[in-house]
FINULUM-993367 format. One line per 8 residues: for each residue x, y, z of C-alpha. Coordinates in steps of 0.5 Angstrom, whole numbers, plus 500, padded with zeros to 3 digits. Layout:
N
X/Y/Z | ...
//
This chain:
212
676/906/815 | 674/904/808 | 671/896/810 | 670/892/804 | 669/885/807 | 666/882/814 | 668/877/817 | 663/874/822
663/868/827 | 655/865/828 | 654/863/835 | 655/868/840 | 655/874/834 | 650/873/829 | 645/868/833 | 643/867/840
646/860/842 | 648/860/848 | 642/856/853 | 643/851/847 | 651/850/848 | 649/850/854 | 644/845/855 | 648/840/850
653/840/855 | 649/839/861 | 646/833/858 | 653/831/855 | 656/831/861 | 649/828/865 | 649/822/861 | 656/821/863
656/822/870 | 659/828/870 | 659/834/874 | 661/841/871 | 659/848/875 | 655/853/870 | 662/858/870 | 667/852/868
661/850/863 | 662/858/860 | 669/857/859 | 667/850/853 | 663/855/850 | 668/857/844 | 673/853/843 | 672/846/838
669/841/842 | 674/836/840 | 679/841/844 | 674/841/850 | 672/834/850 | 680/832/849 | 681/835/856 | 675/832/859
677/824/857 | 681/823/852 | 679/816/850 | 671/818/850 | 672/825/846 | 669/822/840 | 663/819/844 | 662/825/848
661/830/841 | 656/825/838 | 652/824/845 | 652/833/845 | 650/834/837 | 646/829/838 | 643/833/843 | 643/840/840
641/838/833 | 635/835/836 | 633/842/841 | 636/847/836 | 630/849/834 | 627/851/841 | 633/855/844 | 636/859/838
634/866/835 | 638/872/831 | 642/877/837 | 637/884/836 | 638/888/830 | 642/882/826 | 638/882/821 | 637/889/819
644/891/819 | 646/885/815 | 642/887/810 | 643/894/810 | 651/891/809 | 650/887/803 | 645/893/801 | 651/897/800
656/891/796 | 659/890/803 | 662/882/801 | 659/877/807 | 662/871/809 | 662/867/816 | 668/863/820 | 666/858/825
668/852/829 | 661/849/828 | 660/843/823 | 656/845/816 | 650/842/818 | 648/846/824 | 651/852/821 | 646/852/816
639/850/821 | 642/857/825 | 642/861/819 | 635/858/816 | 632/859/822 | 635/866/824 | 633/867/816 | 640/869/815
642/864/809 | 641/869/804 | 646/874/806 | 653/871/806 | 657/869/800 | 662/865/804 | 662/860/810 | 667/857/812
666/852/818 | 671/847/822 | 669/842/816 | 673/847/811 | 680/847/815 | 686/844/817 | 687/847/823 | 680/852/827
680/859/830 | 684/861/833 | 688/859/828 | 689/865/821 | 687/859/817 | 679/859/816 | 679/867/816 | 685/867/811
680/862/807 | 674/866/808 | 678/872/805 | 681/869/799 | 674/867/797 | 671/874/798 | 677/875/794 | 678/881/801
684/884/803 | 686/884/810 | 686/892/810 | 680/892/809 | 677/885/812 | 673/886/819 | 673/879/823 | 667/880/828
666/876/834 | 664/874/841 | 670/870/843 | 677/871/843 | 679/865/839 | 675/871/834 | 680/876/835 | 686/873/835
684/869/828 | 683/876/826 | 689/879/829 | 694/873/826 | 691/874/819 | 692/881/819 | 686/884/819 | 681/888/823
678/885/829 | 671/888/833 | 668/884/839 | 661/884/841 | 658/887/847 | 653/881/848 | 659/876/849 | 657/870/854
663/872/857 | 663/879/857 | 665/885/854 | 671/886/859 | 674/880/858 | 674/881/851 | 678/888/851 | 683/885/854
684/882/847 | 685/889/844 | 680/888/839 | 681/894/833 | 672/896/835 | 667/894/840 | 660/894/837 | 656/895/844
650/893/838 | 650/891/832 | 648/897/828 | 655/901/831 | 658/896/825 | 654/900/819 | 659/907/822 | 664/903/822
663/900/815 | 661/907/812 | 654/906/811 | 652/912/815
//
């Protein structure tokens, strides 16, 4: 397979935010007197957190995302860190002129303190986040707009990521689709997506891309 483009979501995939997601969630729902179990707290983790927060309470969606950003841009340097050979294999793709580009739900600014901090800024040739689209993940549109930007086609664009909301954005833009082993949510549940590879870790890309 002759991979040109890859797509990757951040969270979960590239960078290890999951206890940061987490504790946001725990402080978000403590201020508001709240009570969520750790496996009911798992399955926010994903979706946009406007879609979370509507279901929670409606009227108080708003205030509940600005409580939990507020929380997480304030303790994200302490929780994140890339995933184990994030680095080394992302460089090695853009070594070889593969096109960069990631595809998240986050908001531009958290975006770009996981990647500063990850050292991965200088890699990606497009970002597309939840500020950039009229309708997220697992909508096509943010990897059909990440695509264009790249000037990809879909036979030769692979959409990484640890959720299904990934997989099934790259299956409705009609690209090739890998799901990550390390899911928070395991990699059982993600097969039963049927993503087109599993990267059991991320070096399994650079076989698949044609590196080596």
């Amino acid at each position: 397979m002759n991979i040109r483009t890859i797509l990757f979501d951040l969270d979960g995939t590239l960078i290890d935010t999951n206890e940061l997601i987490n504790a946001s969630f725990r402080h978000t729902f403590e201020h508001y007197k709240l009570t969520f179990t750790p496996e009911e707290i798992l399955e926010f983790n994903g979706p946009p957190l406007i879609d979370t927060f509507q279901k929670i309470n409606p009227e108080k969606a708003e205030e509940m995302i600005a409580t939990y950003r507020e929380h997480n841009m304030a303790v994200h340097d302490h929780y994140v860190m890339a995933f184990p050979k994030v680095l080394e294999t992302i460089e090695q793709l853009q070594q070889r002129g593969i096109s960069l580009g990631i595809v998240t739900t986050k908001m531009r600014p958290t975006v770009n303190m996981g990647l500063a901090l990850t050292g991965l800024d200088r890699f990606f040739d497009t970002i597309v986040t939840i500020d950039d689209v009229t309708h997220p993940k697992p909508h096509a549109e943010p990897v059909l707009k990440a695509m264009e930007e790249l000037n990809g086609d879909a036979s030769t664009t692979l959409m990484v990521g640890d959720n299904h909301h990934d997989i099934e954005s790259g299956k409705n833009a009609g690209v090739l689709t890998a799901g990550v082993a390390w899911s928070l949510k395991g990699k059982e549940r993600l097969l039963n997506h049927h993503p087109t590879y599993m990267l059991d870790e991320m070096t399994d890309l650079l076989r698949i891309a044609g590196v080596y």
